[in-house]
C-alpha positions in Angstrom: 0.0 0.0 0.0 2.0 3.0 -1.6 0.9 6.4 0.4 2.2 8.5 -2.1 -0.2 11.0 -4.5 -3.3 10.7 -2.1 -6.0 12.8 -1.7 -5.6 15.2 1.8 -6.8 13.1 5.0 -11.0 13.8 5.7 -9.7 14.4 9.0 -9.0 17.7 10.5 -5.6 19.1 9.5 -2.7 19.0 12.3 -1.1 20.7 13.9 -3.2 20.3 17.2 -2.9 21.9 20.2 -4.1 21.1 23.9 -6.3 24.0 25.5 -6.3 23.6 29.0 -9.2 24.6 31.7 -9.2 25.6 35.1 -11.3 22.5 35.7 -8.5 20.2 34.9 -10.8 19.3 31.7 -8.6 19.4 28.3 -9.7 20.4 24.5 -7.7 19.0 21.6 -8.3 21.9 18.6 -6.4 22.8 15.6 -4.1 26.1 15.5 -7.6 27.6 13.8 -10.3 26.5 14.2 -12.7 24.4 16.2 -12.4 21.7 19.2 -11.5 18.1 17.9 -12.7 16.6 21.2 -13.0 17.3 25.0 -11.2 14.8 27.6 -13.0 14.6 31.0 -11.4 15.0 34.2 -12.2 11.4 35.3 -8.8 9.8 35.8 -7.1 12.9 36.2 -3.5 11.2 36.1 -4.5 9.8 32.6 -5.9 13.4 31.1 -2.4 15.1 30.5 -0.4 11.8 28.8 -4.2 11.2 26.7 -4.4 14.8 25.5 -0.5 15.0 24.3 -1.1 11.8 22.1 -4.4 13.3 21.2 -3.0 16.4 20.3 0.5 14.4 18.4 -2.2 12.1 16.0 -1.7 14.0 12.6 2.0 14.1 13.1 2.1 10.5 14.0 0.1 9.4 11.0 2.1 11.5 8.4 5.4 9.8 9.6 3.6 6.3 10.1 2.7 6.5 6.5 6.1 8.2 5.4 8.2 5.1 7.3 5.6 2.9 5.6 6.7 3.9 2.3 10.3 3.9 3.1 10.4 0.7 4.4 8.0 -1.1 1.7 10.2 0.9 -0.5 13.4 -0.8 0.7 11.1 -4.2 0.6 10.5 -3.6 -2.9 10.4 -6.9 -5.2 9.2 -9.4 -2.5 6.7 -11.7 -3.5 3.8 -13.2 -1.5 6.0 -16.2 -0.9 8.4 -14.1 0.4 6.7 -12.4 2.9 5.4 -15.7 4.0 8.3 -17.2 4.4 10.0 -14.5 6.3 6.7 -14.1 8.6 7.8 -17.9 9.7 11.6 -16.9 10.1 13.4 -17.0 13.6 14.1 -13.6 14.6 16.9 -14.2 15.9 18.6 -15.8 12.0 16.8 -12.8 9.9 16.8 -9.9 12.6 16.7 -7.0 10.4 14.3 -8.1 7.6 11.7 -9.8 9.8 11.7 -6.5 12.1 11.0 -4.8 8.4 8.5 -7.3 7.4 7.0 -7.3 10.8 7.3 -2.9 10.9 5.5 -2.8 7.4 2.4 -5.0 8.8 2.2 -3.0 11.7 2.2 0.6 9.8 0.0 -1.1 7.3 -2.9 -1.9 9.9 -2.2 1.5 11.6 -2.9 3.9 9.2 -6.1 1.4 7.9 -7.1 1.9 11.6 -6.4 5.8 11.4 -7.8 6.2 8.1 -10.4 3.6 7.5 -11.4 2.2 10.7 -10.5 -1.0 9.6 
């Protein structure tokens, strides 16, 4: 799955910021515009970590999908036999390319997740 030449996200451009209330309550909102979402107080030890990773989800997906393309880049010319075989390799014989294989299925389902719901 190339990223490359897509259309812009549906999603509301980055980058985000966290505005935070007196309340303790947090707001996740572009540099213009309107709120993404509101984080409750309820735990308040959770509110601060939730509402940086929140606020850090357009930049994460841009460089999930720009690794993505690096790495299925530097994959390039593996067959579905190859990918099979290597997702049944020790990791320990084939460090480096099953960490690759293993990174380009994980960046794979990420951005479906991000991007499609999937």
């Amino acid at each position: 799955m190339s990223t490359k030449n897509q259309n812009p996200e549906p999603h509301t451009p980055g980058p985000w910021r966290i505005e935070r209330y007196e309340d303790g309550s947090k707001a996740i909102a572009p540099s213009e515009g309107f709120v993404v979402c509101t984080m409750a107080v309820v735990p308040p030890e959770r509110i601060e970590a939730n509402a940086r990773l929140i606020a850090a989800a357009p930049e994460l997906l841009d460089a999930c999908k720009k690794l993505h393309d690096a790495l299925s880049s530097f994959m390039e010319g593996t067959d579905e036999e190859d990918y099979a075989r290597m997702a049944s390799e020790d990791p320990e014989e084939a460090p480096n390319r099953t960490r690759s294989f293993a990174a380009i299925n994980a960046s794979f389902r990420a951005i479906n997740k991000a991007t499609k719901g999937e």
